[in-house]
MARMAR-34519 format. One line per field, with one value per atom (N, C-alpha, C): residue number from 1; atom name; x, y, z. Coordinates in Angstrom, 1 decimal. Atoms other than C-alpha are relative to their C-alpha. Layout:
BEGIN
seq	c(NUM ...) .
atom	c(CA ...) .
c1	c(X ...) .
c2	c(Y ...) .
c3	c(Z ...) .
This chain:
BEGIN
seq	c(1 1 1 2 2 2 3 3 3 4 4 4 5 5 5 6 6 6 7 7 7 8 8 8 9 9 9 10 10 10 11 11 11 12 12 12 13 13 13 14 14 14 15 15 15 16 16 16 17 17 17 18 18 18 19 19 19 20 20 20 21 21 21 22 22 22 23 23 23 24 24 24 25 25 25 26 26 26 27 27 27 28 28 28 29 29 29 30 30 30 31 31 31 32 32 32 33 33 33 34 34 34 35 35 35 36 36 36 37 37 37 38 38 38 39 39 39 40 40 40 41 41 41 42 42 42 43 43 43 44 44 44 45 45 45 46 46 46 47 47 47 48 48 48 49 49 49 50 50 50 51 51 51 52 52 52 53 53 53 54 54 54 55 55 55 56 56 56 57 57 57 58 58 58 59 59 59 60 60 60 61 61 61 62 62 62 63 63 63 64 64 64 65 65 65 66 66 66 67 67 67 68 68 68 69 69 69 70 70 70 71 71 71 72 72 72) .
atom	c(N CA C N CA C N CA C N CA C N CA C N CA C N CA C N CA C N CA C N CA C N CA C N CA C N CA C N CA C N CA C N CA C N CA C N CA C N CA C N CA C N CA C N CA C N CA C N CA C N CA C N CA C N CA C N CA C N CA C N CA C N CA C N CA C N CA C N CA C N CA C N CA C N CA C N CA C N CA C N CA C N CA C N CA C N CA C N CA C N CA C N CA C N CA C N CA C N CA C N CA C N CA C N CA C N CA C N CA C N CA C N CA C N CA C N CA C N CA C N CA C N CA C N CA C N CA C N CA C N CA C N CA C N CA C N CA C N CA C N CA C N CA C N CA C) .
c1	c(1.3 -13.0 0.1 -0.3 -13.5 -1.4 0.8 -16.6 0.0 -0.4 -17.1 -1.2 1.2 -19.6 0.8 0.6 -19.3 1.1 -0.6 -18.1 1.7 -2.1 -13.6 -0.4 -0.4 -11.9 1.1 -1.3 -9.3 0.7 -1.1 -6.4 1.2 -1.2 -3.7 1.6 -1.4 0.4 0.8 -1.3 3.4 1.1 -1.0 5.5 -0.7 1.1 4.4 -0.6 0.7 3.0 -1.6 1.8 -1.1 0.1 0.7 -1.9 -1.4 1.4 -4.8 -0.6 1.0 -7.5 -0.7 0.9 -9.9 -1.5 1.1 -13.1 -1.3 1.0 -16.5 -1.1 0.8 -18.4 0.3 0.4 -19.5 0.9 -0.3 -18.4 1.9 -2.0 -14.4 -0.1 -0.6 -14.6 0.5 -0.5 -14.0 1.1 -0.7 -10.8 1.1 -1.5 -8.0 0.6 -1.3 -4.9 0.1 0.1 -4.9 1.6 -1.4 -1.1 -0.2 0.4 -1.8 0.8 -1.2 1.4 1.6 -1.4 4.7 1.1 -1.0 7.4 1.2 -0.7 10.4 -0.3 0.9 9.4 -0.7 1.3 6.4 0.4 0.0 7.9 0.5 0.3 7.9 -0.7 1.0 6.5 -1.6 1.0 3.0 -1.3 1.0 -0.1 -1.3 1.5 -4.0 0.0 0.7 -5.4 -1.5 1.2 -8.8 -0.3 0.4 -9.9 -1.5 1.4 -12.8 0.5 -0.4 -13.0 0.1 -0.3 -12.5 1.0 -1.6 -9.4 0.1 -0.4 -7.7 0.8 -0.2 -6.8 1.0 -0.6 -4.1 1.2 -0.9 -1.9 1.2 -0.8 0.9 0.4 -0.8 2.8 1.1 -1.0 5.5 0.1 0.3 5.8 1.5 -1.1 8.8 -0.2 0.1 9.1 1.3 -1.1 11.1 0.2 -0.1 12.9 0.5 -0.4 13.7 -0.6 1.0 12.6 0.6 0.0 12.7 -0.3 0.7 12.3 0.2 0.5 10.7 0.3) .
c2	c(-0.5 -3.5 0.1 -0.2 -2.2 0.1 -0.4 -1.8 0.5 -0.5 0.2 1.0 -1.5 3.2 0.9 -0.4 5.7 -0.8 0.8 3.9 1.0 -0.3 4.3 0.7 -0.2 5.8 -0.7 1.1 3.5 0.9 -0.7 5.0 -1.0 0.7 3.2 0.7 -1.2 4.6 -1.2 0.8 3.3 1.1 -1.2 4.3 0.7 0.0 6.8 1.9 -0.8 8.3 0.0 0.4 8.2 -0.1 0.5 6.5 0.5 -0.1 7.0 -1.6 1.2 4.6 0.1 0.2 3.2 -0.4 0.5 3.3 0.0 0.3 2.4 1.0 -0.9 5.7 0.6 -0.7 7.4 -0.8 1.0 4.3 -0.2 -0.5 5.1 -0.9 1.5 1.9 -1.1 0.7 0.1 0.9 -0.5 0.9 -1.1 1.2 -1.2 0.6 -0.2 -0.6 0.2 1.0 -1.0 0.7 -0.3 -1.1 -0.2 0.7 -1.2 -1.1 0.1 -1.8 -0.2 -0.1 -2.7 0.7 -0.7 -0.4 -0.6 0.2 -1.1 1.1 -0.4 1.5 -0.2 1.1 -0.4 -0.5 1.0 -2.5 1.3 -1.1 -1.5 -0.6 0.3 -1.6 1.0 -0.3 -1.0 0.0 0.4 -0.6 0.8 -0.9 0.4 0.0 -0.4 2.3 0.0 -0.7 2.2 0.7 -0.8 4.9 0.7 -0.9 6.7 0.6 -0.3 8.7 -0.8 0.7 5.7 -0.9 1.0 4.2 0.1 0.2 2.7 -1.1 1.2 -0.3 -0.3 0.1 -1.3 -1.5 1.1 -4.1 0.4 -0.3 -3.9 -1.0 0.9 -5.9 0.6 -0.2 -5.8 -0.8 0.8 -6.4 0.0 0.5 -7.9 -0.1 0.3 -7.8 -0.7 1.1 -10.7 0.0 0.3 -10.8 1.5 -1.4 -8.0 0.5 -1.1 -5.3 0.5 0.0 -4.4 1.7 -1.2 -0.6 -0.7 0.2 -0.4 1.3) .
c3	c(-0.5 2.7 1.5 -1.2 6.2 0.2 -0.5 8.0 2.2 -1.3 11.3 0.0 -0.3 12.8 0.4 1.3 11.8 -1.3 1.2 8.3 0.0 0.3 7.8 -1.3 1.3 5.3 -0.3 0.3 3.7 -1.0 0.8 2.2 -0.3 0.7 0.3 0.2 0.2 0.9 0.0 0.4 -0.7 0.6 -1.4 2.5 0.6 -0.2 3.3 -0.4 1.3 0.2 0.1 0.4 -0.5 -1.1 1.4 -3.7 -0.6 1.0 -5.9 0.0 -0.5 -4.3 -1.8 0.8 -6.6 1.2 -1.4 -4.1 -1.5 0.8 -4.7 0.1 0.1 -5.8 1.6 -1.5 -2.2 1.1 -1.5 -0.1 0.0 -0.6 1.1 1.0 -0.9 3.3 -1.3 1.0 0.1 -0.6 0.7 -1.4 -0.7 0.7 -4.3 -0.4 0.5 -5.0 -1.4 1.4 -9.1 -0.1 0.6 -10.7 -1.2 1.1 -14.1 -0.6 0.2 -15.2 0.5 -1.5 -13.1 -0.6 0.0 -13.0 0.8 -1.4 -11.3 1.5 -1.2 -9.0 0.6 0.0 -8.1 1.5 -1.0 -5.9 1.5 -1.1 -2.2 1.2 -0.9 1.0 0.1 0.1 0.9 1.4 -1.3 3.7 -0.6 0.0 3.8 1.3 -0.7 6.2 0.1 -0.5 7.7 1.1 -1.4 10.0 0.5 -0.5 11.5 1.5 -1.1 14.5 1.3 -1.3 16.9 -0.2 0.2 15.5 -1.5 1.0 13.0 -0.2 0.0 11.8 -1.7 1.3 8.6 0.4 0.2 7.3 -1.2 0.4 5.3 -0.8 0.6 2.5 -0.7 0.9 0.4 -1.6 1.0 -3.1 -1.0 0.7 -5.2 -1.6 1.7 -9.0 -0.2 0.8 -10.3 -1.3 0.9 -13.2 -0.6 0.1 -15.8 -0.7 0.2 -16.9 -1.7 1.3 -20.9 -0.3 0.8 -22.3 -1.0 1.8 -25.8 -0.7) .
């Protein structure tokens, strides 16, 4: 969640891809990530974005899948 004036928009990118936010209705200062499911693709460096027209502000992680992976 971000707050700011005028209110951000938060965007999700894996790299530097844009994801499919999950926001809250109208309000695009809220945005999550959801994975349903892990892929090995999955894993990755990841960042959100919040911006508006007086900046912008984001953080970044990285995410590791341990272990292995099984087709059915």
């Amino acid at each position: 969640m971000a707050e700011g004036t005028p209110p951000p928009l938060v965007v999700w990118y894996k790299g530097n891809i844009s994801l499919d936010n999950i926001t809250d209705g109208a309000n695009t200062s809220t945005a999550r990530l959801n994975i349903a499911e892990f892929e090995e693709d999955d894993e990755g460096y990841y960042s959100c974005i919040a911006e508006n027209s007086i900046g912008s502000i984001n953080e970044s992680l990285r995410i590791s899948i341990v272990g292995e992976f099984f087709s059915y």
